[in-house]
C-alpha positions in Angstrom: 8.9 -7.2 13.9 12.4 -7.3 12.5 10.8 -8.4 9.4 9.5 -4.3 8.8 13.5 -3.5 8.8 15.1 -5.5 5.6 16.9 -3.6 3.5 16.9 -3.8 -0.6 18.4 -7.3 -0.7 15.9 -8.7 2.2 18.5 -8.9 4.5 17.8 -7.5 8.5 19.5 -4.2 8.7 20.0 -2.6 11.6 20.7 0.8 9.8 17.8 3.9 9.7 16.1 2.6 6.6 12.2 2.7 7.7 10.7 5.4 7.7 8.4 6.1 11.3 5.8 7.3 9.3 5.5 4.0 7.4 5.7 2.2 11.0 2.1 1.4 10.8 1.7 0.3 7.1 4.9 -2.2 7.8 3.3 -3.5 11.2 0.2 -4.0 9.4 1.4 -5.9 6.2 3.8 -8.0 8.7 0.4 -8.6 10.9 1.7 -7.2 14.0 -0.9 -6.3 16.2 -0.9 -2.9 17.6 -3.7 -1.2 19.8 -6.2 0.2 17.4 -6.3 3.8 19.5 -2.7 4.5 18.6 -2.6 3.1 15.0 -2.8 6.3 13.7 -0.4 8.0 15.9 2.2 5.9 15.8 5.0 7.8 14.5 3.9 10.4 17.2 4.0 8.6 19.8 7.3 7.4 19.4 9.0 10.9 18.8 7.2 12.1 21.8 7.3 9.5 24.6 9.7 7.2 23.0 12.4 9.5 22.6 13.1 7.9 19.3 16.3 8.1 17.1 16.1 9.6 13.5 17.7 10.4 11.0 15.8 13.3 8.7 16.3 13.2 5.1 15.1 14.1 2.1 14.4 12.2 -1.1 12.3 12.1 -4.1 9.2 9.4 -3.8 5.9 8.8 -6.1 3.0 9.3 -3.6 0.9 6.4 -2.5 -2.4 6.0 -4.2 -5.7 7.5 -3.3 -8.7 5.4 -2.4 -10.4 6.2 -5.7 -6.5 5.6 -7.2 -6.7 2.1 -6.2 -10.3 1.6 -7.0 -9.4 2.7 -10.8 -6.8 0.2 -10.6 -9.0 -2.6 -9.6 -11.5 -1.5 -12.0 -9.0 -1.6 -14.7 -7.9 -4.7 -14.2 -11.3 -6.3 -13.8 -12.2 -4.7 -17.3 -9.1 -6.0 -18.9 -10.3 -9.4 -17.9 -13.4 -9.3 -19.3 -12.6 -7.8 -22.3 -9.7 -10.3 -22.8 -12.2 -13.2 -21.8 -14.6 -11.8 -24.3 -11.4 -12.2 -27.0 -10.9 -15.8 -26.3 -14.3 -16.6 -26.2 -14.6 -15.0 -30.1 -11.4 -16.5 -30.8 -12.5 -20.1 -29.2 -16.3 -19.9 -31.4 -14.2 -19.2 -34.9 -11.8 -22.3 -33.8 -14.7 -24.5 -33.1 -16.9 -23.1 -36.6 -19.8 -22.6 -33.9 -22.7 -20.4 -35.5 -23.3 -16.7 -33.6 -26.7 -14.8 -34.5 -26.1 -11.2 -35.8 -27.9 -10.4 -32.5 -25.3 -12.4 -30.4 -22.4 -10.7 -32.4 -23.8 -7.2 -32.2 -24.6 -7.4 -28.4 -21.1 -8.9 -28.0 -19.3 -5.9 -30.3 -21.1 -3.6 -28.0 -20.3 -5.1 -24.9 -16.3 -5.1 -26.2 -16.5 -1.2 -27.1 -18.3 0.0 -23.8 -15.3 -2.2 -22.0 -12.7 -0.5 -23.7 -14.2 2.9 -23.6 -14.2 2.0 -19.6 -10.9 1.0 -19.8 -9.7 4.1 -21.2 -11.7 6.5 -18.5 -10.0 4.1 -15.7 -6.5 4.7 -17.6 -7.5 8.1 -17.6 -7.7 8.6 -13.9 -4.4 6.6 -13.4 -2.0 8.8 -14.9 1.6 8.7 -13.6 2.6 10.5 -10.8 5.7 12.5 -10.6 8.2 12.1 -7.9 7.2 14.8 -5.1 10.1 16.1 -2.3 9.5 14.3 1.1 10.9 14.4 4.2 11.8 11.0 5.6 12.2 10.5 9.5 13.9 7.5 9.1 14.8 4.7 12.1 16.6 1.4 12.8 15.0 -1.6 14.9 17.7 -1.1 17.7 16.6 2.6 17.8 12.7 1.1 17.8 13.3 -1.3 20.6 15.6 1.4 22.7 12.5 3.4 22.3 9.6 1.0 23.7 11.8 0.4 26.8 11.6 3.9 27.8 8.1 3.9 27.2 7.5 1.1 29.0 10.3 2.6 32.2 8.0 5.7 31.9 4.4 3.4 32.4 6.4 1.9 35.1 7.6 4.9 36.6 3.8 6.5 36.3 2.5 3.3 37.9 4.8 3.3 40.8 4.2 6.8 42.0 0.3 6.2 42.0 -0.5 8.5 38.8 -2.2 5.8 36.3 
C-alpha cells in the first residue's frame, strides 16, 4: 500500500499527494485486493465512515481516456505496425532482388493506403485534450491508515452492541 503514496521522485511521502478519488486506480495497478462491492465507492466510503483527512485543491489536469479513447489508441498502434512491417517487408524484397507480380504489388499498395487512411481516422479520434479545472481531494498514507482504524473501531463497536 505505501507504494500508491510516492511522490515525483519515487520516494514514500507521507504528505496529501493522492488523490481519494484515484484510491482505486492506485490499489488496482499496485494489485491490492479490495472487496469488489466497494471498488467503486471507495473514496466514499472513506469520507463518510472513515472520517478521512483532505486537503481540497484545485489544479489543471488532461482527463483520462474514454474506452473508445483507448481502443483508438490500440488500434493506432496496431496499424502503425502493420504498415511499418509492410515497409520492411518492401524494403527487405528490393534488398534481396526478389521478383513481385504486378498483382502482389498492387494488392500490397492497396493494403498500405487503406492502413494509412485507418491510421489517420484513429489519429482523428485522438486529438489532444486540453487541461480541464478539477477538484482534487487529496490524502496522505498516515491520514489513510488513521482512517481504516476508525472504520474498523466502528465494525467493532457495531459488533459488540449486537447490531451486525
Amino acid at each position: 500500500m505505501k507504494d500508491c503514496f510516492k511522490d515525483e521522485n519515487n520516494e514514500l511521502s507521507f504528505k496529501k499527494i493522492v488523490d481519494i478519488n484515484e484510491l482505486k486506480i492506485k490499489f488496482e495497478k499496485h494489485q491490492i485486493p479490495i472487496n469488489p462491492e466497494i471498488n467503486d465507492d471507495l473514496s466514499a466510503i472513506l469520507l463518510c465512515f472513515g472520517c478521512i483527512e483532505i486537503e481540497k485543491r484545485w489544479c489543471n489536469q488532461v482527463p483520462i481516456d474514454t474506452p473508445e479513447e483507448t481502443k483508438a489508441r490500440v488500434n493506432l498502434e496496431s496499424r502503425e505496425k502493420k504498415l511499418e512491417d509492410s515497409r520492411q517487408q518492401r524494403e527487405k524484397d528490393l534488398k534481396t532482388k526478389k521478383v513481385v507480380s504486378k498483382e502482389e504489388e498492387k494488392k500490397r499498395s492497396d493494403e498500405e493506403a487503406k492502413l494509412m487512411q485507418e491510421i489517420a481516422e484513429f489519429k482523428a479520434q485522438l486529438k489532444p485534450k486540453k487541461p480541464e479545472k478539477i477538484r482534487l481531494n487529496l490524502t496522505s498514507l498516515h491520514d489513510l491508515m488513521q482512517s481504516i482504524d476508525k472504520m474498523a473501531e466502528f465494525d467493532r463497536n457495531l459488533s459488540y452492541w449486537g447490531i451486525i
